[in-house]
C-alpha positions, 0 to 999 in steps of 0.5 A: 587322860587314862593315858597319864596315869599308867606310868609309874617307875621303880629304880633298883640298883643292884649291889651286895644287896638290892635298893629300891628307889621310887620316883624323883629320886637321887641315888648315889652308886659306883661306876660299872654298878648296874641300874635297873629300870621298871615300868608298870605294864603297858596299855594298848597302843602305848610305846615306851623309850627308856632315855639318859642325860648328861645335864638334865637338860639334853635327853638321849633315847637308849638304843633300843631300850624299849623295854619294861625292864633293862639293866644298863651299866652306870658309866661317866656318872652323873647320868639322869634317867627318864621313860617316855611313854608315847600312845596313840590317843595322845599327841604329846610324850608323857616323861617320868619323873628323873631319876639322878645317879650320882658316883659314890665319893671314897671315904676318908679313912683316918689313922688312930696314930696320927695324932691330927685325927684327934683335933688339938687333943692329940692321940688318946691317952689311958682311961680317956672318953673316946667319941667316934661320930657318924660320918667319920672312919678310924683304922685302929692301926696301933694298939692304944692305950686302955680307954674309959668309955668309947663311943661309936657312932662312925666306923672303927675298923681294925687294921690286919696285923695282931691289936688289941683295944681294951675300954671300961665300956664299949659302946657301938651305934647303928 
């Protein structure tokens, strides 16, 4: 059935910068962020209803989202987003594969002063070998002592105020 195989959706979310997203797919974005949906062209005879879900389970067309490409703002997320494509050689809507949008948590940002960021080590002390793994975000909110080596795999950020952070070899990761 010809009918089946016209359908293939993008998703794009629009930040500082587009992310294209394919089919079955988990997309995490931050409230009142836009969202916008892409079907191929349609055949004759074929109608498409963009719809959006609470559960993945119950589905709710959008009003009047019919269009190949709408932009919808993202709102009490998680929301689950599908096409129904209808045509009128085929009994039966054909569903896109979902896509889920799930909120962005916020980061956990951690203080180089205090001394639980560290572990059971405490704060670093002069000529110390400093690992900041992937996942994990530091506010440089003193000026510490001069390190060894320090590694960034995470994020060091730089509180505003005048600091200075000095290593034998510094060392940053993407």
């Amino acid at each position: 059935m010809k009918f089946l195989k016209t359908l293939s959706v993008l998703f794009l979310i629009i930040w500082n910068h587009t992310l294209i997203i394919s089919q079955n797919q988990e997309i995490i974005a931050e409230e009142n962020k836009t969202l916008q949906l892409n079907a191929n062209q349609l055949l004759d005879g074929q109608t498409l209803q963009w719809q959006e879900s609470t559960n993945n389970k119950d589905w709710n067309d959008l009003d009047g989202i019919t269009i190949q490409n709408p932009i919808i703002t993202l709102i009490n997320l998680p929301k689950y987003y599908r096409a129904k494509l209808t045509s009128t050689e085929c009994a039966s809507p054909f569903f896109s594969e979902v896509i889920s949008v799930f909120e962005q948590q916020p980061e956990t940002v951690l203080l180089w002063s205090d001394p639980t960021t560290w572990g059971t080590d405490g704060k670093p002390k002069e000529g110390d070998h400093i690992s900041i793994p992937m996942g994990k975000h530091i506010l440089l909110d003193e000026t510490p002592p001069n390190l060894g080596k320090l590694m960034v795999m995470g994020t060091l950020e730089f509180d505003r105020k005048d600091l200075s952070l000095t290593a034998e070899n510094i060392m940053v990761h993407d």
